[in-house]
TIGU-406435 format. One record per residue (C-alpha): residue number from 1; z, y, x. Coordinates in pm, 1 decimal, always signed. Each point is the difference from the previous one (the first is absolute). Layout:
+-----+----------+----------+----------+
|   k |       pz |       py |       px |
+-----+----------+----------+----------+
| NUM |        Z |        Y |        X |
...
+-----+----------+----------+----------+
//
This chain:
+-----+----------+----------+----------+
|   k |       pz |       py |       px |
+-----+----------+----------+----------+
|   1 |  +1348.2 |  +1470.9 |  +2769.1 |
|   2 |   -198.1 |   -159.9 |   -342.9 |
|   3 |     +8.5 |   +201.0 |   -278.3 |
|   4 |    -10.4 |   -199.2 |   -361.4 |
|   5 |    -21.2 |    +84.4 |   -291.7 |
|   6 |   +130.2 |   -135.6 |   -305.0 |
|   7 |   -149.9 |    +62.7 |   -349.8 |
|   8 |   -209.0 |   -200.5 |   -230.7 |
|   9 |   -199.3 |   +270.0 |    -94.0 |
|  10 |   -329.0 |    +13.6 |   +156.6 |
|  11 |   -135.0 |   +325.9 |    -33.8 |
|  12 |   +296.3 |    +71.1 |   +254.8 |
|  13 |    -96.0 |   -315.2 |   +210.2 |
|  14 |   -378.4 |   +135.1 |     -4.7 |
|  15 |   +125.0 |   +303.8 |   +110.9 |
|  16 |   +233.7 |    -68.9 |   +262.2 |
|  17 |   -215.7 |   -276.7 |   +145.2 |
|  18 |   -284.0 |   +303.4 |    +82.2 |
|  19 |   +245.9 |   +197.0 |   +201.5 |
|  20 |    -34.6 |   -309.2 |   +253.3 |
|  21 |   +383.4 |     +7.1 |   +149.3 |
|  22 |   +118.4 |   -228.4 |   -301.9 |
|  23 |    +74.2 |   -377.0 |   +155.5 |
|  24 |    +40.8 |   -127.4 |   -351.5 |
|  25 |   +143.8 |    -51.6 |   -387.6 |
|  26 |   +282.0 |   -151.8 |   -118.4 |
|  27 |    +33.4 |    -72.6 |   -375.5 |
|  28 |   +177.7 |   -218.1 |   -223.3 |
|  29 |    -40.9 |   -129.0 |   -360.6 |
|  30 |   +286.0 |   +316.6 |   -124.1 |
|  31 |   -231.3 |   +224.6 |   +155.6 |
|  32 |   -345.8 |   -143.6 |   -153.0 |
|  33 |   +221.0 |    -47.2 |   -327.0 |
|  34 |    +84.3 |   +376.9 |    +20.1 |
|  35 |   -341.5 |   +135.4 |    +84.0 |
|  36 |    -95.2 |    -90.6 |   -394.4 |
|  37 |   +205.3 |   -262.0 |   -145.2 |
|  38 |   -323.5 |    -87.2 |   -249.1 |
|  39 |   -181.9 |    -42.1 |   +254.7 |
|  40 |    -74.4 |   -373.7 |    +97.1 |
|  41 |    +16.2 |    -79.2 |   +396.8 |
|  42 |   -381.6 |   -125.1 |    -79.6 |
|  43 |   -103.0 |   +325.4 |    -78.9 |
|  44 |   +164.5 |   +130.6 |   +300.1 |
|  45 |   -235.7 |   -231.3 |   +249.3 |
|  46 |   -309.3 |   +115.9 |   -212.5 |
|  47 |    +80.0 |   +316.6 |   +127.8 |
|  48 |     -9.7 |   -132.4 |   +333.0 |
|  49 |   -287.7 |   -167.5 |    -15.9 |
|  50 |   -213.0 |   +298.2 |   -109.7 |
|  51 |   +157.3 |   +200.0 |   +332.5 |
|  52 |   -159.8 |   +101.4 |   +337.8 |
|  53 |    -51.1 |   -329.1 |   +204.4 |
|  54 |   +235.2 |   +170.2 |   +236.5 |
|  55 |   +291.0 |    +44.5 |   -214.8 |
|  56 |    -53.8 |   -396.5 |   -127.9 |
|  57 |     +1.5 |    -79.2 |   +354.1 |
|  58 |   +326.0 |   +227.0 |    +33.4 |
|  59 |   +149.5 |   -176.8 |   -314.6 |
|  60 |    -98.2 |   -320.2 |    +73.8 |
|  61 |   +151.5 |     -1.2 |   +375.8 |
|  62 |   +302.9 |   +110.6 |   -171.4 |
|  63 |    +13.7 |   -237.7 |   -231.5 |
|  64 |    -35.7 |   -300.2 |   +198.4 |
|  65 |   +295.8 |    +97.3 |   +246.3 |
|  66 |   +215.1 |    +18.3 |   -374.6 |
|  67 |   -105.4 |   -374.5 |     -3.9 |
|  68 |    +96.1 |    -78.2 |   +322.9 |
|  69 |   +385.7 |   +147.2 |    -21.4 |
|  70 |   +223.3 |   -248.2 |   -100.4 |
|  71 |   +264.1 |   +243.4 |   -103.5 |
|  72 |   -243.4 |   +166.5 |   -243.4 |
|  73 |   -142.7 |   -304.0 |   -178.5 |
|  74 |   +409.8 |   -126.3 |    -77.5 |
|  75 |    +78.9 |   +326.3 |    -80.0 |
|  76 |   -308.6 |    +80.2 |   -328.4 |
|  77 |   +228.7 |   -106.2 |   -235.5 |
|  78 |   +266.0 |   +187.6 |    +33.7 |
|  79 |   -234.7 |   +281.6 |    -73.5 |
|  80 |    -81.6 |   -108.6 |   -326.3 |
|  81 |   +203.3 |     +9.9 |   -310.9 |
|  82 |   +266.6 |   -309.7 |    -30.7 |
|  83 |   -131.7 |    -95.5 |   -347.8 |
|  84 |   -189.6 |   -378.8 |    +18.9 |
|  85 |   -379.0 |   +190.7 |   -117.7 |
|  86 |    +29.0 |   +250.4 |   +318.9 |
|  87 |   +113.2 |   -298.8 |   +221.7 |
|  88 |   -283.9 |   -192.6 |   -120.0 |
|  89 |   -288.1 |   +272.0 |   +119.6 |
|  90 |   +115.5 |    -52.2 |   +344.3 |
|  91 |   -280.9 |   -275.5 |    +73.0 |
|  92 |   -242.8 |   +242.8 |   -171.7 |
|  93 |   +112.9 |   +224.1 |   +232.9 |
|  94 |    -18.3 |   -155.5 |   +295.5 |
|  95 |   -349.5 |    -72.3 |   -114.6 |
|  96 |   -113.8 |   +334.4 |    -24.4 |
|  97 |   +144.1 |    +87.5 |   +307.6 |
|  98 |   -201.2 |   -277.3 |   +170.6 |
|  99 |   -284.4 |   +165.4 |   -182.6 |
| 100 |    +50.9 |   +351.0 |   +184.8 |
| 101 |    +44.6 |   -192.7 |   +333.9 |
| 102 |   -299.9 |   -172.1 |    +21.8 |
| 103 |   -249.4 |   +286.8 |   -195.3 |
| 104 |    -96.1 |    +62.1 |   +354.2 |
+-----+----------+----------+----------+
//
């Protein structure tokens, strides 16, 4: 049995990747948006960067597998907002997700 979990938070991914049984994170751009909607996706990896090596590793694994699914990459824009300026952040998105991916 894997165990995931699925936040956007990471003070909770921190936390529940040092208990060792976690096989991984699942997020989305509703649950990075709800986290702190002021707060840019930019900021977010900044965060990252300045974590353990171990948790960038964790992130990073995590991150490329997002890359890899098929069904997730079609699927990113239905998690932002209809409007045309949220539909047009989904290349800066993607972007910033390549970011996380390869910070390892």
């Amino acid at each position: 049995m894997e165990l995931y979990i699925d936040t956007a938070n990471l003070s909770h991914i921190r936390e529940c990747a040092s208990y060792g049984f976690i096989s991984g994170v699942t997020t989305n751009p509703s649950l990075l948006a709800k986290e702190d909607p002021k707060k840019d996706v930019k900021d977010i990896i900044k965060e990252i960067y300045a974590s353990s090596s171990d948790l960038k590793a964790y992130l990073s694994d995590q991150f490329q597998d997002f890359l890899t699914n098929e069904l997730f990459i079609e699927s990113l824009s239905g998690h932002l907002l209809p409007d045309k300026a949220s539909q047009a952040r989904l290349p800066i998105l993607l972007e910033r997700i390549k970011e996380i991916a390869d910070m390892a």
